[in-house]
C-alpha positions as CSV (number, residue, x, y, z in Angstrom):
1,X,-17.8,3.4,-12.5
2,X,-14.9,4.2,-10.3
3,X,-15.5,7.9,-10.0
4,X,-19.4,6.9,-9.3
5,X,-18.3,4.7,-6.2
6,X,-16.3,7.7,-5.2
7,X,-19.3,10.0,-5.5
8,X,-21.3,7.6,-3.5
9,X,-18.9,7.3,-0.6
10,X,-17.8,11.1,-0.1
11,X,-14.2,10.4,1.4
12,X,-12.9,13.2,3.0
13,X,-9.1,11.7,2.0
14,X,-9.1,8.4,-0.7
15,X,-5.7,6.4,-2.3
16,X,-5.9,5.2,-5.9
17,X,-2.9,3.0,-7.7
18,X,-2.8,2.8,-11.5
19,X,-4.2,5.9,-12.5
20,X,-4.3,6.4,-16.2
21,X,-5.9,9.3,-18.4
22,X,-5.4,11.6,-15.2
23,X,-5.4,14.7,-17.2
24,X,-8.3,13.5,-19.9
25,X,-10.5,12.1,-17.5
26,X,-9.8,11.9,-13.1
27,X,-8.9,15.5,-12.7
28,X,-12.0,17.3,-13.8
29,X,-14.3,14.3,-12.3
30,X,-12.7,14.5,-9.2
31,X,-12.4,18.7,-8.8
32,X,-15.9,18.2,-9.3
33,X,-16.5,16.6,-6.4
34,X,-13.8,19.0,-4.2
35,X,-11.3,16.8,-3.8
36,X,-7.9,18.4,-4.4
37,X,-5.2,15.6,-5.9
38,X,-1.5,15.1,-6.4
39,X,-0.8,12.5,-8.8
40,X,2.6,10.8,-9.9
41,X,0.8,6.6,-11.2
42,X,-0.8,6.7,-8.1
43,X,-2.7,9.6,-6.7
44,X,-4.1,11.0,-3.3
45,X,-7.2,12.8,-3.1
46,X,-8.4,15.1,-0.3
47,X,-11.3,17.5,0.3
48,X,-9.9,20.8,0.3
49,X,-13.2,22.1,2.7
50,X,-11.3,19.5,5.1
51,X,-7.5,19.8,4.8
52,X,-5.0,21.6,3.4
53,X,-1.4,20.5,2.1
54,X,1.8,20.9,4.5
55,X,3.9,19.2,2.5
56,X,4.3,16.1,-0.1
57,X,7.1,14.0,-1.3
58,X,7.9,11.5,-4.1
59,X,9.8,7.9,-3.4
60,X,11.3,6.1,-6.3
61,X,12.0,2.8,-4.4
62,X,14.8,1.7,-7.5
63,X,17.0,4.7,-7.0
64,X,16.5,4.5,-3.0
65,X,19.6,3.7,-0.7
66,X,18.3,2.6,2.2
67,X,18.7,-1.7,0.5
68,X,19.7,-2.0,-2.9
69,X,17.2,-3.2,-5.4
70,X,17.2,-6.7,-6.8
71,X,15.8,-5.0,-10.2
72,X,14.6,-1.8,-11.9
73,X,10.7,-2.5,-11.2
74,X,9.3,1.8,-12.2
75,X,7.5,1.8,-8.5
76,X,6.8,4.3,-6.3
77,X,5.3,6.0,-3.3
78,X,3.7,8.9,-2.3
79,X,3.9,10.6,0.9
80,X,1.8,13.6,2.1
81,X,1.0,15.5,5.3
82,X,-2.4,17.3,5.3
83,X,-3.3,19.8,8.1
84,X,-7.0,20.0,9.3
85,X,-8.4,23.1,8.5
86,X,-10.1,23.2,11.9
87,X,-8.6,21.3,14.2
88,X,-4.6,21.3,15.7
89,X,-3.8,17.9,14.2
90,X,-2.4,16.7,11.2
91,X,-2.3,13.2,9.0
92,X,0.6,12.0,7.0
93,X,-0.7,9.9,4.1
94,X,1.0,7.3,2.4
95,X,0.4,5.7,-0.8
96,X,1.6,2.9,-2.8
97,X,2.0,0.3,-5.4
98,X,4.5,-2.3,-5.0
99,X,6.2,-4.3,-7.1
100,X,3.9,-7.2,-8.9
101,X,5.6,-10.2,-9.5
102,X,4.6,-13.1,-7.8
103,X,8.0,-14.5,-7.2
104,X,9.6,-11.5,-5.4
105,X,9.0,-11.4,-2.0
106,X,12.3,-10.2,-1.1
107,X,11.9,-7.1,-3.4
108,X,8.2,-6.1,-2.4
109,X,9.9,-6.6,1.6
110,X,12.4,-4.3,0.2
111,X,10.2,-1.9,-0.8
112,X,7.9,-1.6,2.0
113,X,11.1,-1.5,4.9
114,X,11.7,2.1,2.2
115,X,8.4,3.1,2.4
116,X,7.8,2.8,6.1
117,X,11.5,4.2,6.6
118,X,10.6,7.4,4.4
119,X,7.5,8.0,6.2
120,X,8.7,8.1,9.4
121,X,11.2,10.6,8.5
122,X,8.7,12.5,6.6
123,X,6.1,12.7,9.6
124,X,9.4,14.1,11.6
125,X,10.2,16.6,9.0
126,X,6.7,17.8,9.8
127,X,6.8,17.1,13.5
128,X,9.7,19.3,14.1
129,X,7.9,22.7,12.8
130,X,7.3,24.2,16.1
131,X,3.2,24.7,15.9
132,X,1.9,22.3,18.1
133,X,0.0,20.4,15.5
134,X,0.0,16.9,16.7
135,X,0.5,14.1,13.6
136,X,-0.2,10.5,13.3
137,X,0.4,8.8,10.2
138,X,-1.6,6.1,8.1
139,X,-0.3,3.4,5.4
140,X,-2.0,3.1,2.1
141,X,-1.9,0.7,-0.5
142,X,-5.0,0.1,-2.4
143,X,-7.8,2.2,-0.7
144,X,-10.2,2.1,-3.6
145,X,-7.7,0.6,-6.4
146,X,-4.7,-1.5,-6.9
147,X,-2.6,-2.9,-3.8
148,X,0.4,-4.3,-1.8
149,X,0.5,-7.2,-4.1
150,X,1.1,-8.8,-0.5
151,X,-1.2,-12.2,0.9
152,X,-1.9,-12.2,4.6
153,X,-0.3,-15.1,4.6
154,X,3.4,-13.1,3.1
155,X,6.6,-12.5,5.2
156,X,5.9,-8.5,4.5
157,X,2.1,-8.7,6.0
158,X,3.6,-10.1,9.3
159,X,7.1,-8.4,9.3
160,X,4.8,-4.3,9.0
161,X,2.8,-5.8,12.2
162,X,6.5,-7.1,13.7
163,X,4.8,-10.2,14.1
164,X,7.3,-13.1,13.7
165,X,8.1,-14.7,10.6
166,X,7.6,-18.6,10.1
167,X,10.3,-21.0,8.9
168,X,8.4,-20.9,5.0
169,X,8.2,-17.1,5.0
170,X,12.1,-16.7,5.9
171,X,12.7,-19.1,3.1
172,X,10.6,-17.4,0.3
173,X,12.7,-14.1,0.9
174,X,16.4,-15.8,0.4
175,X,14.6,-17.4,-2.2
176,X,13.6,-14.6,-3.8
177,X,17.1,-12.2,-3.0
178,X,17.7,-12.2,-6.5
179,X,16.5,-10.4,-9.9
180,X,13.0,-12.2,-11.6
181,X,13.9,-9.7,-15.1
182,X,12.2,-7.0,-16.4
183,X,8.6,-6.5,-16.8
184,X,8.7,-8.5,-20.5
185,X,10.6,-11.6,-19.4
186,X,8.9,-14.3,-19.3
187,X,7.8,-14.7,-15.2
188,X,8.5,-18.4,-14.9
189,X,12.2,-17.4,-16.2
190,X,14.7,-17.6,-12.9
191,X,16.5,-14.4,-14.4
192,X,19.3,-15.2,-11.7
193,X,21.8,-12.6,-10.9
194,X,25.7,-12.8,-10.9
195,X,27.3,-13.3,-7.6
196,X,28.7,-9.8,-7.5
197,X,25.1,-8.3,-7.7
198,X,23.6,-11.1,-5.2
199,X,26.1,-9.9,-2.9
200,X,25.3,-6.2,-2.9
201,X,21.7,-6.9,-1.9
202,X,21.1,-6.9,2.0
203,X,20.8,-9.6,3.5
204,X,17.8,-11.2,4.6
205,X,18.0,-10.5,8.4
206,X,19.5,-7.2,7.8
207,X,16.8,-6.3,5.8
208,X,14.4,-7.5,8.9
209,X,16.1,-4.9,11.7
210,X,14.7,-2.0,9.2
211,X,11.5,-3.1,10.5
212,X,12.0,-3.9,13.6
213,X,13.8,-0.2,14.4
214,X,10.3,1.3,13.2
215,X,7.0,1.7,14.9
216,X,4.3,-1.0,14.9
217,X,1.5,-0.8,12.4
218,X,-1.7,-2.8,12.4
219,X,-3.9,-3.6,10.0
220,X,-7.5,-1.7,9.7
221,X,-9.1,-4.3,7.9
222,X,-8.1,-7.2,10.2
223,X,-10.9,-6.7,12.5
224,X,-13.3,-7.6,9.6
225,X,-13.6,-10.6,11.5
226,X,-15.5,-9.0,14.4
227,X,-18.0,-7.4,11.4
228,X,-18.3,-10.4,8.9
229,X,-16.5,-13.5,10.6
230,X,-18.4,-15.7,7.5
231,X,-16.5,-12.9,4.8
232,X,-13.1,-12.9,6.7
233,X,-10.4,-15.3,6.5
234,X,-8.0,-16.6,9.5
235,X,-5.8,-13.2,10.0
236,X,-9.3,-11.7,10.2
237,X,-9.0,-10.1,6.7
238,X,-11.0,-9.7,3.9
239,X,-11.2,-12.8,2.0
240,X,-10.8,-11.0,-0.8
241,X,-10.2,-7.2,-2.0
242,X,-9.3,-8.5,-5.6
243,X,-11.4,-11.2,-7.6
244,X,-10.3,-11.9,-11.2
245,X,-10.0,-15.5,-13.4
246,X,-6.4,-15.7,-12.3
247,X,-6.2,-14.8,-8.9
248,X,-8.9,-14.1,-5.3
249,X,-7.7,-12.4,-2.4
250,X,-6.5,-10.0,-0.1
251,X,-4.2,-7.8,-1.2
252,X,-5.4,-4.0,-0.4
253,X,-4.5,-2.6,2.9
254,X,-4.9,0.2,5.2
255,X,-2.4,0.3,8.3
256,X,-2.5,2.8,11.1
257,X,-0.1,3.2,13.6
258,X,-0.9,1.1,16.2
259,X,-1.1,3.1,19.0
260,X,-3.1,6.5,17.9
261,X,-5.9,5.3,16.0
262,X,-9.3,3.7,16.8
263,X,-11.4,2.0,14.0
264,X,-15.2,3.4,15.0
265,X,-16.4,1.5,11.0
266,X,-15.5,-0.6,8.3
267,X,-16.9,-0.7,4.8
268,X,-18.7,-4.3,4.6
269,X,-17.2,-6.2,1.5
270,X,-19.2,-7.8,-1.3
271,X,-20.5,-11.8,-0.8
272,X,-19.4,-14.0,-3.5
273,X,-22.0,-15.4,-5.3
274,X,-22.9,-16.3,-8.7
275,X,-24.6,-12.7,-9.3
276,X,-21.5,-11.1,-8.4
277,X,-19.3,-13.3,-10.4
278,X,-21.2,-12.9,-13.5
279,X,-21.1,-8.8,-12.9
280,X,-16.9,-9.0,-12.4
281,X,-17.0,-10.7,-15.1
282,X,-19.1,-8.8,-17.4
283,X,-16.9,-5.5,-16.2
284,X,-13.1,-7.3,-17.0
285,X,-14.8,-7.6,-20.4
286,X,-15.6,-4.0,-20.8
């Protein structure tokens, strides 16, 4: 199914998360369909007819310095700069899968402060080869698959935009500066550090200024609004990019950098109704 919505689509550059059986099955579907791919859990996929690959790099976001992690959590980013095969320009790609667990907002913050951090650096790395390719950059996480793992309505949705944070987003983060255990414990454990590892983490405002030295990023999907007000919720989002029994809503996002890109279209999102819910139903079960 998923390689068939690719097919229908024909995305010159797509962003999947969770990618299992790459060898057995992804690889050969998608070669099929011309899309070179580099692969490491997630996995970007470009037309080679279209671009070619300057460059690509790996982030493990537990062994990363930048802010120490509140727990091992096996996440990671990709970053990668593809050249246009006809044109002077260049896009650096990132792609991601943060951390799942409801309860840490302070780690998934963590995370994306690395992520956009890396990137920047990465898209300098590039920009400092003298051959006057001009690059602009674009976020990822959950293009076709997978996500954030990050509500609107979540200190890191607002801090990427360097919008403000509100008194009950600041308060979920010191909340959260703290280990939730591994991925068996039970999630409704408090798995509570010791003081000396609580006070290794960054703080919470520290960990703030890594986004506010970076550039602006907005949201490509918050002008849904303009296309679907009736489909979009109050940040002008998607009301939801994940339906399942235990959970509806937005958690898939593409950001650009705010001040080089123009959104010309926007896929339209599937209504809710009770044909749809019977067929994500019917597919969970498969």
């Amino acid at each position: 199914m998923i390689v068939e919505d690719i097919a229908q689509y024909e995305p010159d550059i797509m962003c999947l998360q969770e990618v299992d059986n790459y060898d057995e099955f992804y690889k050969e579907s998608f070669s099929k369909l011309g899309h070179a791919t580099k692969q490491h859990g997630c996995m970007i996929g470009y037309k080679a007819t279209k671009f070619e690959r300057a460059e690509y790099a790996t982030l493990d976001y537990d062994s990363d310095t930048l802010a120490p992690a509140t727990q091992q959590t096996g996440n990671i980013a990709q970053l990668i700069g593809l050249r246009f095969v006809d044109l002077p320009k260049g896009l650096v790609i990132g792609n991601t899968h943060l951390y799942w667990r409801p309860q840490s907002f302070y780690e998934r913050m963590r995370q994306t402060a690395i992520y956009m951090r890396r990137l920047d650096e990465f898209k300098s790395k590039l920009g400092s080869v003298q051959d006057g390719r001009q690059w602009s950059s674009l976020l990822i996480g959950g293009m076709y698959l997978s996500d954030f793992n990050t509500a609107p309505i979540d200190a890191t949705y607002a801090a990427i935009q360097q919008n403000p944070l509100t008194a009950a987003q600041l308060e979920t983060l010191h909340l959260s500066r703290r280990s939730f255990g591994g991925e068996e414990s039970n999630p409704d454990e408090t798995g509570c550090v010791g003081d000396s590892e609580e006070t290794s983490l960054m703080s919470v405002s520290d960990l703030m200024e890594l986004f506010t030295e970076g550039k602006k990023w907005r949201s490509v999907y918050s002008q849904y609004s303009d296309v679907g007000k009736a489909a979009s919720d109050v940040y002008g989002e998607p009301k939801f990019t994940h339906y399942a029994a235990m959970y509806c809503g937005t958690l898939d996002y593409i950001f650009a950098d705010s001040d080089k890109h123009q959104v010309l279209e926007l896929l339209e999102m599937p209504e809710v109704d009770k044909n749809f819910a019977d067929e994500i139903e019917f597919f969970a079960q498969k």
